[in-house]
N, C-alpha and C positions, 0 to 999 in steps of 0.2 A: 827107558820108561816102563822096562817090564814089571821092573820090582822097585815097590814104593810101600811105607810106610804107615798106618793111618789109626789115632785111636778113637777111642769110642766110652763112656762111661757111665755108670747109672748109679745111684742111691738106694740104699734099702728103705723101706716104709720109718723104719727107725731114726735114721737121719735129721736131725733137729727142723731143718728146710723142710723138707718133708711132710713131718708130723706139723709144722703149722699149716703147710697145704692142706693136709686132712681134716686138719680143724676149721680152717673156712669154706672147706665144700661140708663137710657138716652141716654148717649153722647155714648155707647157702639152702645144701635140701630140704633141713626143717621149714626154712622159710616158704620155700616152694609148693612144698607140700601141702602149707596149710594154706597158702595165698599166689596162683599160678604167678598172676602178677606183680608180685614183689620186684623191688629194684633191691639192686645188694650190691656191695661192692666191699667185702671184709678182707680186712689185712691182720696178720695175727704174726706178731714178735714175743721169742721165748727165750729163757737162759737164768741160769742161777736160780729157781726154786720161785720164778715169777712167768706168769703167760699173760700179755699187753694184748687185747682185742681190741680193732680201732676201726673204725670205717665209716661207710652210709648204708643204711636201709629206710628204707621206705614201703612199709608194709602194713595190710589188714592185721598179718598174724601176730601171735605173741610166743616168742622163743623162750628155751630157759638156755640161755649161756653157758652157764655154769655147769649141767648137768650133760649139754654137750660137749665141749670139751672136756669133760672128765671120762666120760665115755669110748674119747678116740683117743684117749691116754692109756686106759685100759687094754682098749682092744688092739693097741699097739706091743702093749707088755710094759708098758711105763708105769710109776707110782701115781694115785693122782692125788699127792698132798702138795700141791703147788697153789701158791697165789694167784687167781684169777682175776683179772682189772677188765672188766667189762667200759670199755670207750666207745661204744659205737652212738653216733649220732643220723640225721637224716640226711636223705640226698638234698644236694642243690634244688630248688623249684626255678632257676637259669637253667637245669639239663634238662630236667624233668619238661621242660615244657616243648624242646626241641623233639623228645623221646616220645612225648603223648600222641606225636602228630607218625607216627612210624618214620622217625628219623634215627641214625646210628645214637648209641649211650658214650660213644667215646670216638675218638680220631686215631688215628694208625694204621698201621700194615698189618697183615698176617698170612703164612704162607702154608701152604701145603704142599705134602710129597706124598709120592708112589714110586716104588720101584717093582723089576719083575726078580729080584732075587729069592721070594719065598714067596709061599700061598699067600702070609699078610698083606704082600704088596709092600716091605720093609726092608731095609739093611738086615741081612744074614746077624753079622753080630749085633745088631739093637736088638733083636728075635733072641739072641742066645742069653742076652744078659738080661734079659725082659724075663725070661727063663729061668735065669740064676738068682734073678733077687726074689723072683714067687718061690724057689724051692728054698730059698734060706728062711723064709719067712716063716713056712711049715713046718722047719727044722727046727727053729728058734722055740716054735713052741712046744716044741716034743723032746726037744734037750736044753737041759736046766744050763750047763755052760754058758750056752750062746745067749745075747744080748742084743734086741732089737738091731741099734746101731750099726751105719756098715756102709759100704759103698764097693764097687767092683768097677775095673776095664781092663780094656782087649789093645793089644798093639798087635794090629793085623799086619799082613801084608798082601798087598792088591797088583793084579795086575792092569796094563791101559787101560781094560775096558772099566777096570776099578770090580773087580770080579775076588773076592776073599779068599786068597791061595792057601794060606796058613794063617793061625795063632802064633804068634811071636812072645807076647807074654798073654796070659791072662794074672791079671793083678785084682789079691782079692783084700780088703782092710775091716775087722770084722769086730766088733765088741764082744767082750765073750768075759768070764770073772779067772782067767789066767790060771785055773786050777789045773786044769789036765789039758793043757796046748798041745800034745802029741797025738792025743785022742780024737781033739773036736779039728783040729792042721788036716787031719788024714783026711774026717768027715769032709770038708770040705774041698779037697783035693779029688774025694772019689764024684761031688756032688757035681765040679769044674769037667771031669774027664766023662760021666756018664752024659752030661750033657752037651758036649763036643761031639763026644760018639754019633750022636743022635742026629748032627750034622752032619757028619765025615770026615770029622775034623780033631786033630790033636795038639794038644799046646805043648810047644818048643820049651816055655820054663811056665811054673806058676811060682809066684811071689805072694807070699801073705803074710799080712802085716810086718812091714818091711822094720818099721821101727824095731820090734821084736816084743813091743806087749801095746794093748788097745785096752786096758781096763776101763779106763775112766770114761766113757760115753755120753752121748744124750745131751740132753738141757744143761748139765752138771759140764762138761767136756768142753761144748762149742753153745752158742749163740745159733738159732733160727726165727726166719723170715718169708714168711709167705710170697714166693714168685720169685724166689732167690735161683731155682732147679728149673727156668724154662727151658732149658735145652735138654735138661734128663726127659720134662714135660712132653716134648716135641721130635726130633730125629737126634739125638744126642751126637749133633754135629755132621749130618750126611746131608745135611740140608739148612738153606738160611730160615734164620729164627724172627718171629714177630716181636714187636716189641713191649708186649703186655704181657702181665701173667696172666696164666688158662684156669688160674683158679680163685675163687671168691667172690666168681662175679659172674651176674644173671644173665642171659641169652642175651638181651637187648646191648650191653655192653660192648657185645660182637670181637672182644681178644679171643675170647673161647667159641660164642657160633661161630665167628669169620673162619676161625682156624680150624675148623671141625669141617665145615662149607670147601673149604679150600682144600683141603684133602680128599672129599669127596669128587668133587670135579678133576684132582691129579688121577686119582683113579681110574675115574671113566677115561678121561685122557691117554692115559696109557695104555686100555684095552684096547678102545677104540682104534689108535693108530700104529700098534704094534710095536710101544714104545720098551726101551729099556729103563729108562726113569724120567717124570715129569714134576717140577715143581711147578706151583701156582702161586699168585700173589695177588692179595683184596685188600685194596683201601679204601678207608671210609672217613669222614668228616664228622664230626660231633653235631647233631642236631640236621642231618641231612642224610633222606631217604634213600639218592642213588648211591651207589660205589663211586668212585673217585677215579679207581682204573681196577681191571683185570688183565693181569700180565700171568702169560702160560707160556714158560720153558723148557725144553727135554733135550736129550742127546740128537734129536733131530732139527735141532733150531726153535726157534719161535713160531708159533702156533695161534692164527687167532682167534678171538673165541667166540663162539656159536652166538648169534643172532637171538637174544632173548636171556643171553646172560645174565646180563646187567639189571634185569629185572628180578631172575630169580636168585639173585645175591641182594636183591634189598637186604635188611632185616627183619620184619615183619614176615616175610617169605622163606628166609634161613630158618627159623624159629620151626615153622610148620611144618617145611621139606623134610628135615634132621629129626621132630621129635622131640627136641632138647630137652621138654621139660620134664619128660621121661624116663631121662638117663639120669643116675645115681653119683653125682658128681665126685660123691666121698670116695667110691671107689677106684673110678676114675683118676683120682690124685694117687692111689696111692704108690704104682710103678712106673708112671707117668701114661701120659692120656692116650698115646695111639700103641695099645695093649690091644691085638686082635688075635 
């Protein structure tokens, strides 16, 4: 059981999935911005030269659609001559009424983790690759080749304690216009080893772009879907996933406070009792104020949870504790949410 296996993956901001996450924290913040209590819940499907915006708002404010999504297309590196279908209609006034009274905006699970493998309190390699897709992104823009589009992972190898011994491959798939492969192959090969370095850490092989060309990219290439990437969103597999997406949708909702909430508490968890990693797990009921349960597990067993939890995991109290409405959710999407 010394030596095991384990991969890990993440998305560049380019990635079709992706870039509609960006697009409904977008229109999520605009809404916010101008109306704290907007209810929102956008979903955004893109492909072939068309972006389908769908969902519920319920808001004082007045967004321009159009103008933002054209914007996170840009500032992605993308063209924005694409057809935009603005679909969005209102929330239910059946949820809304459950929500008015400070009751959850939806029902499910959502978990959070902490480990002590780095300052974040994260998986070693989610930190490295959280690393690799912000330095690609800065690359992207300072070299004509490269091409938003892209995704990277790590096949580590762990030992029992599940402790990251080595890089076994780091595997990188990257969009780029095929002209000079030799030139922008190395770029990124030097971009893979100075950020291992930086671990203590060397990879055994790198593989890019395995097919042996990535022209075609984007919207053009593949099909994207808002909340398709929760696991790039969340511990990219070092941890169980909630069943919502973390993005498009307003504090009260509680996929994203709960999950934000839930990692805060694995945190303290973990300081508190000398843990090596803690997950948490919050459920809530649609249209009801308490939590459902709070379950907290670590490498020391189950753990119960402090006397007053369950109050300060309401929703109306996540909202305030966190800040939420503070946080820049566009950005947030864009290498997935637990970036510290």
């Amino acid at each position: 059981m010394e030596n095991r296996l384990f991969s890990n993956e993440i998305v560049f901001r380019g990635h079709p999935d992706k870039v509609c996450d960006q697009i409904s924290n977008a229109i999520l913040d605009a809404y916010l911005s101008k109306d704290k209590n907007s209810r929102v819940g956008v979903e955004v499907v893109g492909g072939k030269g068309v972006i389908f915006i769908t969902g519920e708002v319920t808001s004082n404010a007045q967004v321009d659609i159009n103008y933002i999504t054209k914007r996170v297309l840009d500032d992605i590196g993308y063209t924005t001559e694409y057809q935009i279908i603005d679909n969005i209609g209102k929330q239910s006034l059946d949820i809304a009424q459950g929500v008015d009274t400070g009751g959850a905006g939806d029902q499910g699970m959502m978990f959070g983790y902490a480990c002590n493998d780095t300052p974040q309190h994260l998986p070693k390699a989610q930190v490295i690759l959280q690393e690799f897709a912000m330095w690609y992104d800065v690359i992207r823009k300072t070299v004509a080749n490269f091409k938003p589009d892209g995704k990277a992972q790590i096949t580590g190898r762990y030992d029992s304690d599940f402790n990251l011994i080595s890089v076994e491959t780091f595997l990188v798939s990257y969009n780029n216009d095929e002209e000079d492969r030799e030139r922008t192959d190395e770029i990124i090969t030097l971009g893979i080893t100075g950020i291992l370095n930086n671990h203590g850490l060397k990879a055994k092989k790198i593989l890019i772009n395995p097919t042996g060309k990535f022209l075609v990219g984007g919207f053009e290439g593949d099909a994207g879907l808002t909340g398709r990437k929760i696991v790039v969103d969340a511990y990219q597999g070092f941890a169980n996933v909630g069943g919502g997406s973390l993005n498009g949708k307003d504090p009260s909702k509680v996929d994203l406070s709960g999950a934000y909430k839930a990692r805060e508490i694995a945190v303290r968890y973990l300081k508190r009792h000398d843990l090596k990693w803690c997950e948490v797990q919050l459920s809530y009921a649609i249209g009801v104020e308490q939590p459902m349960a709070i379950y907290i597990f670590s490498d020391k067993g189950y753990i119960e949870p402090d006397k007053g939890l369950y109050e300060e995991c309401k929703p109306k109290n996540i909202i305030n504790d966190l800040k939420l409405l503070e946080v820049k959710y566009e950005d947030k999407a864009k290498f997935g949410h637990f970036v510290e």
